[in-house]
C-alpha positions as CSV (number, residue, x, y, z in Angstrom):
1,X,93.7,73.4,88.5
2,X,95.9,76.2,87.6
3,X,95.1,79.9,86.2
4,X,96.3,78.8,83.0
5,X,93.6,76.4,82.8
6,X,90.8,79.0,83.7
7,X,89.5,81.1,80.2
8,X,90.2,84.8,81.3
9,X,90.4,88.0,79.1
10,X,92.3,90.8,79.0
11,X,90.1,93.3,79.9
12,X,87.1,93.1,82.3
13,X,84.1,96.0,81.9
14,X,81.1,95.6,84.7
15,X,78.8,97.1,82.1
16,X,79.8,93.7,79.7
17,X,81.1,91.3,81.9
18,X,79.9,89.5,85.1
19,X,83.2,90.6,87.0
20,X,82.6,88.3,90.3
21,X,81.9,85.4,88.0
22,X,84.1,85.5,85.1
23,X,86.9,86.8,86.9
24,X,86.9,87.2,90.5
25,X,85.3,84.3,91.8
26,X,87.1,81.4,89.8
27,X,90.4,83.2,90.4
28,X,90.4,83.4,93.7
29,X,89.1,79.6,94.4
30,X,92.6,78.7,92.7
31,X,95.0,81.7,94.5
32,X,97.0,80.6,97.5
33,X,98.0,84.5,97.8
34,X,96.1,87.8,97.2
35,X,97.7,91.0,97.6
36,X,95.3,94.0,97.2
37,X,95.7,98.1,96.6
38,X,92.1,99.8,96.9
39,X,91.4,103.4,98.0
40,X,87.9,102.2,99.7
41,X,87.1,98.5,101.1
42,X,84.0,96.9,102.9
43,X,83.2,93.7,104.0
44,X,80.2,93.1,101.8
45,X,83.0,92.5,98.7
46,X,83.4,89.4,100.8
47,X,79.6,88.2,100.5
48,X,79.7,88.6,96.5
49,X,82.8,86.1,96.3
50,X,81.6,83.5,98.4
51,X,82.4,80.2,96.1
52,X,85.8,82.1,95.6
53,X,86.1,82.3,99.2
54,X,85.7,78.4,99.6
55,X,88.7,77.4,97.5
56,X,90.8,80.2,98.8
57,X,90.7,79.4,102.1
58,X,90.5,75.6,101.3
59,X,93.9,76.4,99.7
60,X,95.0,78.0,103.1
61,X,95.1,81.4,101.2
62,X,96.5,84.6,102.6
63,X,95.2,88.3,101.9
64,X,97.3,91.2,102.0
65,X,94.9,94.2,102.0
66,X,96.4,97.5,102.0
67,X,93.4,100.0,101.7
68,X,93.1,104.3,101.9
69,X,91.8,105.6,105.5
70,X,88.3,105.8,105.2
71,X,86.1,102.5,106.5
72,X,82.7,101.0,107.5
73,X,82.1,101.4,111.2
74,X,81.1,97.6,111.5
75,X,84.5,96.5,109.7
76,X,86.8,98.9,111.9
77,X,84.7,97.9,114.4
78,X,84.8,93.2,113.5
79,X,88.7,93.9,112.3
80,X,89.5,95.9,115.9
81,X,87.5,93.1,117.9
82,X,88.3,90.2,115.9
83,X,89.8,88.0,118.6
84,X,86.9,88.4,120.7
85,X,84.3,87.9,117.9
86,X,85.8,84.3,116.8
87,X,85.4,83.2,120.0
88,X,81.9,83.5,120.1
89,X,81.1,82.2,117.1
90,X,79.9,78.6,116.9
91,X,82.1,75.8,116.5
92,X,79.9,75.6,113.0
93,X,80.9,78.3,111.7
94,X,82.6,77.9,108.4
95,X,84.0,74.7,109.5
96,X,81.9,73.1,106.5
97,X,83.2,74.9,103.5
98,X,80.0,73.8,101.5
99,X,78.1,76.1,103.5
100,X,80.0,78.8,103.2
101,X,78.0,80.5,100.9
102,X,74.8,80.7,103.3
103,X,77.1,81.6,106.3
104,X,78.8,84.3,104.3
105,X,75.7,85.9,102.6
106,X,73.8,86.4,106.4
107,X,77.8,87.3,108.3
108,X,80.1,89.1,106.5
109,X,81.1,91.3,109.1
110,X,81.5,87.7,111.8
111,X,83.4,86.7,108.5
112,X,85.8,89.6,108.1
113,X,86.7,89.0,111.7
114,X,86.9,85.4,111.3
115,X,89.4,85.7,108.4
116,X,91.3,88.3,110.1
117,X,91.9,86.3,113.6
118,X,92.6,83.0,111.4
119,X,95.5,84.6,109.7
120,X,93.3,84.1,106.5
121,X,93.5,88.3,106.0
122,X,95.8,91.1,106.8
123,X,94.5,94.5,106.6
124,X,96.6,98.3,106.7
125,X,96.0,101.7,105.9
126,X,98.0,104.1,104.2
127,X,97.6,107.8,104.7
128,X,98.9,110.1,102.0
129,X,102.2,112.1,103.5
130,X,105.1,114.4,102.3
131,X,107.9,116.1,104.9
132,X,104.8,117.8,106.5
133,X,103.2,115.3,107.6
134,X,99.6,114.0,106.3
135,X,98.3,116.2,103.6
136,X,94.4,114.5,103.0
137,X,95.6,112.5,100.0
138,X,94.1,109.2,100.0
139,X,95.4,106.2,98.8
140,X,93.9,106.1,95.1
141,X,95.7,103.4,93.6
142,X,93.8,99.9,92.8
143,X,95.6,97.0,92.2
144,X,95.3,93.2,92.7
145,X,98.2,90.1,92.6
146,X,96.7,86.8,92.6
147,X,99.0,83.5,93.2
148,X,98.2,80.1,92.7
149,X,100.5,77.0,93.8
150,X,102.2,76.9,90.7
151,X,104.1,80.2,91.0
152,X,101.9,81.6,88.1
153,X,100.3,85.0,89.3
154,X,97.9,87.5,87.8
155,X,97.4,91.4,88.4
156,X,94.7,93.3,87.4
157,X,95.0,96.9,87.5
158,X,91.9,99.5,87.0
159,X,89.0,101.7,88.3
160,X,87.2,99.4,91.1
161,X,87.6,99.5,94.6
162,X,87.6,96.0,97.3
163,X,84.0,97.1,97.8
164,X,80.4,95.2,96.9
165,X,79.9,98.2,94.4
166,X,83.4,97.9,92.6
167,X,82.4,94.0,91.8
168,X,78.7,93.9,91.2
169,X,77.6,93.8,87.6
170,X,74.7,93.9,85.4
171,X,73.7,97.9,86.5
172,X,73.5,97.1,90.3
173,X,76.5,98.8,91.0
174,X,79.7,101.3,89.3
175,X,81.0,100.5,85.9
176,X,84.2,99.9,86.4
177,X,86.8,98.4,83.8
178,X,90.2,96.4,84.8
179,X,93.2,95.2,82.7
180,X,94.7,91.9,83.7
181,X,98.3,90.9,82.8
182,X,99.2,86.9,83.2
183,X,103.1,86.1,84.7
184,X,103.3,83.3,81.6
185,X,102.4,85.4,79.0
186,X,104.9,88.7,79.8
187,X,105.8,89.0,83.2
188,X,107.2,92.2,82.6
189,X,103.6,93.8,82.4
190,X,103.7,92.3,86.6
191,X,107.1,93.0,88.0
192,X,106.8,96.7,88.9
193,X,103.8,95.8,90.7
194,X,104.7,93.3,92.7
195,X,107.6,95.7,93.8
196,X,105.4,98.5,94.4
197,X,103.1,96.5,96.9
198,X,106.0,95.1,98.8
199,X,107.6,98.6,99.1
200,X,103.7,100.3,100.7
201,X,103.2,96.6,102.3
202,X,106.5,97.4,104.4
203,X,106.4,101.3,104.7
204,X,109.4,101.4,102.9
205,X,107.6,104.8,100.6
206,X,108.2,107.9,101.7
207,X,105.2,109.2,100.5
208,X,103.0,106.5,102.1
209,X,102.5,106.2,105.8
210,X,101.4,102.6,106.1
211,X,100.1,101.6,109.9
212,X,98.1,98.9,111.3
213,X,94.6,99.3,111.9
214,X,94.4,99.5,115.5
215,X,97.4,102.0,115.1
216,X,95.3,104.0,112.9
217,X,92.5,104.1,114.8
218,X,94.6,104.9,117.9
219,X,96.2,108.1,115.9
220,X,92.8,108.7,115.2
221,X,93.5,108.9,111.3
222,X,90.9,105.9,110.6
223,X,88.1,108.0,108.9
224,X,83.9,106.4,108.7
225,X,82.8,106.4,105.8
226,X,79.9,108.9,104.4
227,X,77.1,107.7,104.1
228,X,76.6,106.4,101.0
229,X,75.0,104.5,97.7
230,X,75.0,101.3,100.6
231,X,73.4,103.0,103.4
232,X,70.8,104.1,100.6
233,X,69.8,101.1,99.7
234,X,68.8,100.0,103.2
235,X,66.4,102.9,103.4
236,X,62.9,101.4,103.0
237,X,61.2,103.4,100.1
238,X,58.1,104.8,100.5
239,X,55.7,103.7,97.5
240,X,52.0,106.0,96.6
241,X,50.6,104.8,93.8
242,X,48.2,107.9,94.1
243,X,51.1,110.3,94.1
244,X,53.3,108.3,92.0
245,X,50.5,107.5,89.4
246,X,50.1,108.9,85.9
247,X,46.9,107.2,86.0
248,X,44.6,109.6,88.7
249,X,41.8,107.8,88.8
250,X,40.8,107.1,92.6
251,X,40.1,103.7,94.1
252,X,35.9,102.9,94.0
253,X,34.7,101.8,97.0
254,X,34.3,98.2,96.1
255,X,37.8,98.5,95.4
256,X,38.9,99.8,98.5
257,X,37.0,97.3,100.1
258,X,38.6,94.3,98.6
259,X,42.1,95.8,99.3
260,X,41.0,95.9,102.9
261,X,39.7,92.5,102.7
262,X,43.3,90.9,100.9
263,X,45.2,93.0,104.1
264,X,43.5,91.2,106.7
265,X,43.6,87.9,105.3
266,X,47.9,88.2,105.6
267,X,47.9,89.2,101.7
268,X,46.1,86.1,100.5
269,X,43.1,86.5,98.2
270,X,41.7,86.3,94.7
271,X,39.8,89.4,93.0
272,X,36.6,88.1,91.4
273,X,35.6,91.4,89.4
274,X,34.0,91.2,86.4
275,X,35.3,93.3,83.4
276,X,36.0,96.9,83.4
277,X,35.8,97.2,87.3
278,X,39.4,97.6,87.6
279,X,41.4,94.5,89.0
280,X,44.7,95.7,87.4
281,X,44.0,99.2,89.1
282,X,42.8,97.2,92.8
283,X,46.2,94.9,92.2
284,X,48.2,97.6,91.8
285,X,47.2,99.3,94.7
286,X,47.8,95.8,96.7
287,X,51.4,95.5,95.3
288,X,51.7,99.2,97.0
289,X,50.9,98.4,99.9
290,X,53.1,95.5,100.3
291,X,55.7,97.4,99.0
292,X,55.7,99.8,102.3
293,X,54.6,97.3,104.4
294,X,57.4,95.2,103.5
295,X,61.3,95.5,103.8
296,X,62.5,93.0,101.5
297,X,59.7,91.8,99.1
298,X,60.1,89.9,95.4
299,X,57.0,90.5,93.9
300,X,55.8,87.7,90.8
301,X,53.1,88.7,88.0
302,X,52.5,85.2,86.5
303,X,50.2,85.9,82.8
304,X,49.1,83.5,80.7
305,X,50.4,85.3,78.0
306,X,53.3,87.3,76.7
307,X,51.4,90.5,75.8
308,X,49.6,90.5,78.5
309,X,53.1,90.8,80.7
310,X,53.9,94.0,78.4
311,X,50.5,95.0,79.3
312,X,51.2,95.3,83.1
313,X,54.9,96.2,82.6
314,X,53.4,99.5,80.9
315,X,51.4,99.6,83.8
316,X,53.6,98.9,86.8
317,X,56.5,101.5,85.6
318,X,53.7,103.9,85.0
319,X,51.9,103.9,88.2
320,X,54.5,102.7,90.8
321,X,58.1,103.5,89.3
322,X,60.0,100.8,89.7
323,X,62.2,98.5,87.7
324,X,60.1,95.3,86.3
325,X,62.5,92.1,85.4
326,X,61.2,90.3,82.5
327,X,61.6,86.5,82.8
328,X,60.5,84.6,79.7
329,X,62.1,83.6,76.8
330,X,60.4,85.4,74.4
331,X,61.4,89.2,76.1
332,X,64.7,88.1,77.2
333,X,66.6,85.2,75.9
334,X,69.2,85.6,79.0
335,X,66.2,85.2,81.8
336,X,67.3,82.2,83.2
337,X,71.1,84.0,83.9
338,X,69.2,87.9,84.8
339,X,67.1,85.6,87.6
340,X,69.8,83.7,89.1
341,X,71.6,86.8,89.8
342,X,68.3,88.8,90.7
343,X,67.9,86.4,93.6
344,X,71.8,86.8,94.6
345,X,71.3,90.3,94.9
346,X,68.5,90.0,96.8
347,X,69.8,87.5,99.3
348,X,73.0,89.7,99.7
349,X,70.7,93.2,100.1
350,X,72.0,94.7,97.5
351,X,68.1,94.9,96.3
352,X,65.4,95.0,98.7
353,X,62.4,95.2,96.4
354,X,61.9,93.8,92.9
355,X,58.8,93.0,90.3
356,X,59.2,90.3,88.4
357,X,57.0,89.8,85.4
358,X,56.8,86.1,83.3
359,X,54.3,83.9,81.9
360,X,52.3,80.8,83.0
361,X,54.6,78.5,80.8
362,X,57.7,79.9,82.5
363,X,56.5,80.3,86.1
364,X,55.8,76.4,86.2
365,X,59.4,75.2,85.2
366,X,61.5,73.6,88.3
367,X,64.3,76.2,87.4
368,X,62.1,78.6,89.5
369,X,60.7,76.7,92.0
């Protein structure tokens, strides 16, 4: 295959379009060469492209990233010891493509090494400058220039960085928004900037100080990056139903008591309480618990019926405050699509916690077993 022969649009919005799977991912499985401007980078963009990943290194790809000053610690850290970290790895590692994704989605930090020590990716930094020296510009500028082995290329020019946040769609990360030009459609929309990334790539801009990244961090001008939206979302959060709660009612003894009883039994049980004695309220109070107990923990209310899912949907964003995920036909006609990529960011870390609410009918099909 060629790009031609891959269905792309003009424009790309995260808030509409899947961006790692309608664009990204199929792109880069066909690219022998991607050249790459972004102010901020980390190695978890790696872990969202993984199938892309396969071809591109299949194809013997190479990566020219040219990225502003500020970086993960871990990625300064893989990048600076890359030689060393390849050679510990196994001999397993990555040498079956097919299981790239797995080996990506648990090591994208041994795979930014990997990549960099196989010649697979080459990473600078540019630091802002004028006569004066550095001035604390940053690099702003975010471009991309994909090849394939047909000479045809593609650059898409817009807001999102070479980070897990700049790709991610669906309202688990920015919205960003990129125009793409194609080389056999105009390729006067491409050739200023496939100059301009040769001129930084070389340090032949005067305004640009482009350096390697062990010069960089030598010079000291490598900056960490702030803590941020990532680090956030490794923080465990700390659910109380009884602070949380709109609902103040306190737990009943007999309540309490079976709550108890479903902890010490590993969070296995089944409430026998007869009507009105508050199993919704006692379940609730179990799903809290788990929740703190738990780092990473996909929670599944199975009904037998629709209404009673918007029943406990009310109930669940009222007493615990976080986001349900509706999967069932008749409340979402996209579930099948909204739980494939669930599970994707919750394999990746990107979401540590979810609810997921769907029927009987639903629960039973193999497409979620």
């Amino acid at each position: 295959m060629s790009f031609k022969d891959l269905k792309l649009n003009s424009t790309y919005n995260s808030s509409k379009n899947d961006l790692v799977i309608e664009f990204y991912g199929p792109v880069l499985s066909e690219a022998v060469s991607y050249d790459r401007v972004t102010g901020f980078f980390n190695s978890k963009s790696l872990a969202l492209v993984a199938s892309g990943l396969k071809g591109f290194i299949s194809n013997n790809g190479k990566m020219r990233l040219l990225c502003g000053s500020e970086l993960q610690k871990d990625d300064i850290d893989a990048i600076l010891n890359s030689s060393e970290i390849a050679e510990k790895l196994s001999d397993s590692f990555l040498n079956d493509l097919n299981n790239i994704s797995d080996e990506i989605e648990l090591n994208h930090i041994k795979l930014l090494a990997w990549m960099v020590d196989n010649d697979f990716l080459d990473i600078k930094i540019g630091i802002v400058k004028n006569n004066k020296g550095y001035i604390g510009g940053i690099l702003h500028e975010k471009t991309g220039i994909l090849s394939d082995k047909f000479g045809n290329t593609i650059v898409f020019s817009g807001s999102n960085n070479e980070t897990n946040f700049g790709w991610v769609s669906g309202g688990f990360g920015n919205i960003e928004k990129f125009k793409v030009f194609l080389s056999w459609e105009d390729s006067k929309f491409i050739v200023d900037d496939l100059n301009s990334f040769e001129e930084y790539w070389n340090n032949e801009n005067k305004f640009l100080e482009v350096l390697s990244i062990p010069n960089a961090a030598k010079e000291g001008l490598i900056k960490l990056a702030p803590k941020n939206i990532d680090e956030v979302m490794k923080l465990p959060l700390e659910f109380n139903i009884c602070s949380n709660s709109k609902d103040k009612r306190k737990l009943r003894d007999y309540q309490e008591e079976a709550i108890s009883k479903w902890c010490e039994n590993n969070k296995k049980g089944i409430f026998k309480m007869a009507t009105g004695t508050g199993k919704t309220f006692t379940a609730l109070n179990c799903i809290s618990s788990a929740l703190n107990d738990d780092l990473n923990l996909i929670t599944v209310i199975a009904c037998p019926y629709a209404h009673l899912t918007e029943q406990w949907l009310n109930d669940v964003e009222n007493n615990l405050g976080i986001k349900c995920y509706s999967i069932y036909a008749s409340a979402n006609t996209n579930w099948k699509k909204d739980f494939a990529e669930l599970v994707f960011k919750l394999r990746l870390g990107i979401i540590k916690k979810a609810i997921i609410l769907t029927t009987h009918n639903t629960f039973s099909m193999d497409f979620l077993r």
